[in-house]
C-alpha positions as CSV (number, residue, x, y, z in Angstrom):
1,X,61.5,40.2,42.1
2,X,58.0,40.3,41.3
3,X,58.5,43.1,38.8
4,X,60.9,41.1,36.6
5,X,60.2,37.5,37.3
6,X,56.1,37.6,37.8
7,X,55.5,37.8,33.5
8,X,57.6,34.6,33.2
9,X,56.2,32.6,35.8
10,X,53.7,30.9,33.5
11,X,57.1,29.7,30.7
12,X,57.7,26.2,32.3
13,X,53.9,25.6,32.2
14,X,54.3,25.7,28.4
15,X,54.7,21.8,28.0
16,X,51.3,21.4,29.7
17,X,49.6,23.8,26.9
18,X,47.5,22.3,24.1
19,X,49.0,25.3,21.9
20,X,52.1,26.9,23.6
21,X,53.0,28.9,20.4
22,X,49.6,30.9,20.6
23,X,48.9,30.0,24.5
24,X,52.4,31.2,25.9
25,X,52.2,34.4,24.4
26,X,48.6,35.2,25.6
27,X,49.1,34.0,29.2
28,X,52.8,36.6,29.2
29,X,50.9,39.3,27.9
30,X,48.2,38.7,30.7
31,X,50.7,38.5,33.4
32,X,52.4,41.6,32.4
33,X,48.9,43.0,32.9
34,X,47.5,42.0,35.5
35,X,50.7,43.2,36.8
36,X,51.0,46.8,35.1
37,X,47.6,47.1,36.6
38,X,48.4,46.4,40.2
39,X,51.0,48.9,40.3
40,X,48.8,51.3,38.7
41,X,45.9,50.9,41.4
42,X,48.2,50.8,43.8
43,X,49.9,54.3,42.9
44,X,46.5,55.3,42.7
45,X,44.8,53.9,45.8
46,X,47.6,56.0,47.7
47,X,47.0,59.0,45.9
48,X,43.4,59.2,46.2
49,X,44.1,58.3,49.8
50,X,46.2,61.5,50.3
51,X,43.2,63.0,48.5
52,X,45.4,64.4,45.9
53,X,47.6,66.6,47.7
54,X,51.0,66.5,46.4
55,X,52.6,67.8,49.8
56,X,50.7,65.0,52.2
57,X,52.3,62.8,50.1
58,X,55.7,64.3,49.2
59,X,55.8,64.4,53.3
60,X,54.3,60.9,54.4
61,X,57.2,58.8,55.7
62,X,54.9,55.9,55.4
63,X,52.2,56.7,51.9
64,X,50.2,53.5,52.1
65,X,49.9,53.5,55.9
66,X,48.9,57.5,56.1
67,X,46.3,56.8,52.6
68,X,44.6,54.2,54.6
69,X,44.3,56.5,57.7
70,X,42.8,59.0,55.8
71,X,40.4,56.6,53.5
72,X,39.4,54.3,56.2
73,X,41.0,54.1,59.3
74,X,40.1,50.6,60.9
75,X,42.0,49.5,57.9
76,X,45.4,50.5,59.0
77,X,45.8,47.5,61.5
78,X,45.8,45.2,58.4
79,X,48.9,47.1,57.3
80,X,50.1,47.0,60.6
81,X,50.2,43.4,60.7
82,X,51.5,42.8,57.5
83,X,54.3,45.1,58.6
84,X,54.6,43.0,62.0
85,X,54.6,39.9,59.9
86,X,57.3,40.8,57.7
87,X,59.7,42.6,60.7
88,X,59.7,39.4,62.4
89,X,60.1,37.5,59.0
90,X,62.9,39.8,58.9
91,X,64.2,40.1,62.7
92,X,64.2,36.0,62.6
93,X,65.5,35.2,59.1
94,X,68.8,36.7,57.8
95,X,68.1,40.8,58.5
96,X,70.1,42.6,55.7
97,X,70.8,39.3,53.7
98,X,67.4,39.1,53.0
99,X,67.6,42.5,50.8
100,X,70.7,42.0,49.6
101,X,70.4,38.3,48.2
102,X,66.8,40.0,46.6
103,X,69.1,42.7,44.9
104,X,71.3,40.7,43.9
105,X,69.1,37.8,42.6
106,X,67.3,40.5,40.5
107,X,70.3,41.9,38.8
108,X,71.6,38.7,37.6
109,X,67.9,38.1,36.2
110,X,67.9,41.4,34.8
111,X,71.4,40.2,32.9
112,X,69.0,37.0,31.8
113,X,66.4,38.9,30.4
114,X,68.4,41.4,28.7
115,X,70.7,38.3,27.0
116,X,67.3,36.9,25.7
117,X,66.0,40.0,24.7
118,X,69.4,40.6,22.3
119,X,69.4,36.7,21.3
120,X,65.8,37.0,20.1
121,X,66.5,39.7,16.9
122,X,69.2,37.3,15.2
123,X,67.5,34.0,16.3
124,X,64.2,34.7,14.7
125,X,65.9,36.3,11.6
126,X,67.9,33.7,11.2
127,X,65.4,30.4,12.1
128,X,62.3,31.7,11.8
129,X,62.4,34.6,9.0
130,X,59.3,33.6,7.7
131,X,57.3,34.8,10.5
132,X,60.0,37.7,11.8
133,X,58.7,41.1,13.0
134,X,60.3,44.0,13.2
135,X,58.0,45.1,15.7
136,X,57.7,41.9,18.0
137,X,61.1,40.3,17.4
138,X,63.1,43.5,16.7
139,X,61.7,46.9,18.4
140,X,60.2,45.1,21.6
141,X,63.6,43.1,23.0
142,X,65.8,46.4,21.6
143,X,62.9,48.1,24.1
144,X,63.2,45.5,26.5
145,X,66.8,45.6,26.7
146,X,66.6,49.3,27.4
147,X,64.0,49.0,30.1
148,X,66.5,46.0,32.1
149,X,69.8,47.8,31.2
150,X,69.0,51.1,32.8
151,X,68.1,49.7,36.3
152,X,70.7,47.4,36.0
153,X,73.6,50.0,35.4
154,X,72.0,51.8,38.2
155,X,72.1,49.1,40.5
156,X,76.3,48.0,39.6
157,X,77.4,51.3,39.8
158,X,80.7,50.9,42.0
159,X,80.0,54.7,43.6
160,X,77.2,52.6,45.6
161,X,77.7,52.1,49.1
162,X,79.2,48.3,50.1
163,X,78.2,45.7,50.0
164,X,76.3,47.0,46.9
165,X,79.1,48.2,45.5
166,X,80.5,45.0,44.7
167,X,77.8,43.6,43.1
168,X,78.7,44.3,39.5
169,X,81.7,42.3,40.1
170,X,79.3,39.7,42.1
171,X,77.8,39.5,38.9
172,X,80.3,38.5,36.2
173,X,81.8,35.8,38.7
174,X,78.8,34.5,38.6
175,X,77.9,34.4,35.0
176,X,81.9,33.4,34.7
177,X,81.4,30.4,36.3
178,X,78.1,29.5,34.9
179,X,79.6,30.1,31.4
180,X,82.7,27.8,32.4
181,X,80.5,25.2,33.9
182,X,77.9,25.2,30.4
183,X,81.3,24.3,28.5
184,X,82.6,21.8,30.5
185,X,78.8,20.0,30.5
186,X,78.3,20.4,27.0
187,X,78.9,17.0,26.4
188,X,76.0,16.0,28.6
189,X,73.4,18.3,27.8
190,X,74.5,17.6,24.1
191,X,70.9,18.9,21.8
192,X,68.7,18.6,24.8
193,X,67.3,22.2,24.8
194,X,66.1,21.3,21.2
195,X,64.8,18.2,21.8
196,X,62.5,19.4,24.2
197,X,61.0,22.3,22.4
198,X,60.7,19.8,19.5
199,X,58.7,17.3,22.1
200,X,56.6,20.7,23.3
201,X,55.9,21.0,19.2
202,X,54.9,17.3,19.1
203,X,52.6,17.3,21.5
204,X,50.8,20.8,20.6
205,X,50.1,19.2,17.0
206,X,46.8,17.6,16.2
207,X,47.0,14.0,16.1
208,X,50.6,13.8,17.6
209,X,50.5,10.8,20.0
């Protein structure tokens, strides 16, 4: 979840901005890195841990835990307890529910991301031309969508053993009756999405009250 849904956690903080147009962007981008970096340090705090060797690591059942043995082993009880932590999280919560709600809650955010990423070409073309990009509002979501869809189609694939194998199915229910449930509230949300960007725009321009 945190690889998906960690760049977009700062997108309802966008009515608090001075400037969301230019602050939004900036504060994505940031998260993205700040996240592309952990993963990075992380891949290569276990590596460096193994002390390079490809078959220490290719054979660790546990990486992280056998990299912190061999970098500094009073270390390894912090991992420990993290680990005891999370089993009894685990052991005391809802045991397989927990991974499978996370699964599941990622694909249909993947289906979100990818929807936006597709919606964005033709909306900027067709709202905002003067400022479209073929790079930013055209190569990046057709990029984006590729980077979602992948995983995605990986994840739905019936051939998957249950309950995972329904999920694909899990997920156009879902969407179904979100779809059927936007129509029939139409009425009440009426132009509300625009009215609040335009109150966002208001607010972010100098002198607005």
């Amino acid at each position: 979840m945190f690889l998906f849904l960690g760049a977009s956690g700062s997108s309802p903080l966008a009515e608090e901005a001075r400037n969301p147009r230019r602050a939004m962007p900036r504060a994505i981008w940031a998260a993205t890195g700040v996240a592309f970096f952990i993963y990075v340090f992380m891949a290569w705090a276990m590596v460096v841990g193994m002390h390079g060797s490809a078959s220490r690591l290719a054979g660790a059942a546990f990486p992280f835990v056998g990299a912190t043995i061999a970098a500094s082993s009073p270390l390894q009880y912090l991992l420990y307890f993290a680990g005891f932590t999370s089993a009894m999280g685990v052991l005391f919560g809802t045991g397989n529910a927990v991974d499978y709600t996370a699964t599941l809650a990622t694909d249909l955010s993947m289906v979100v991301f990818i929807v936006t990423n597709i919606a964005t070409i033709p909306d900027f073309w067709t709202r905002h031309r003067d400022e479209f990009s073929w790079l930013r509002h055209a190569a990046v979501p057709i990029l984006g969508v590729i980077a979602f869809g992948y995983p995605l189609y990986e994840s739905v694939l019936p051939s998957q053993a249950a309950p995972y194998n329904w999920f694909g199915i899990a997920i156009l229910v879902a969407y179904g009756i979100s779809f059927l449930s936007g129509l029939a509230g139409t009425h009440r949300i009426g132009d509300m999405g625009q009215r609040l960007a335009d109150d966002v725009v208001e607010e972010a321009l100098p002198g607005a009250a």
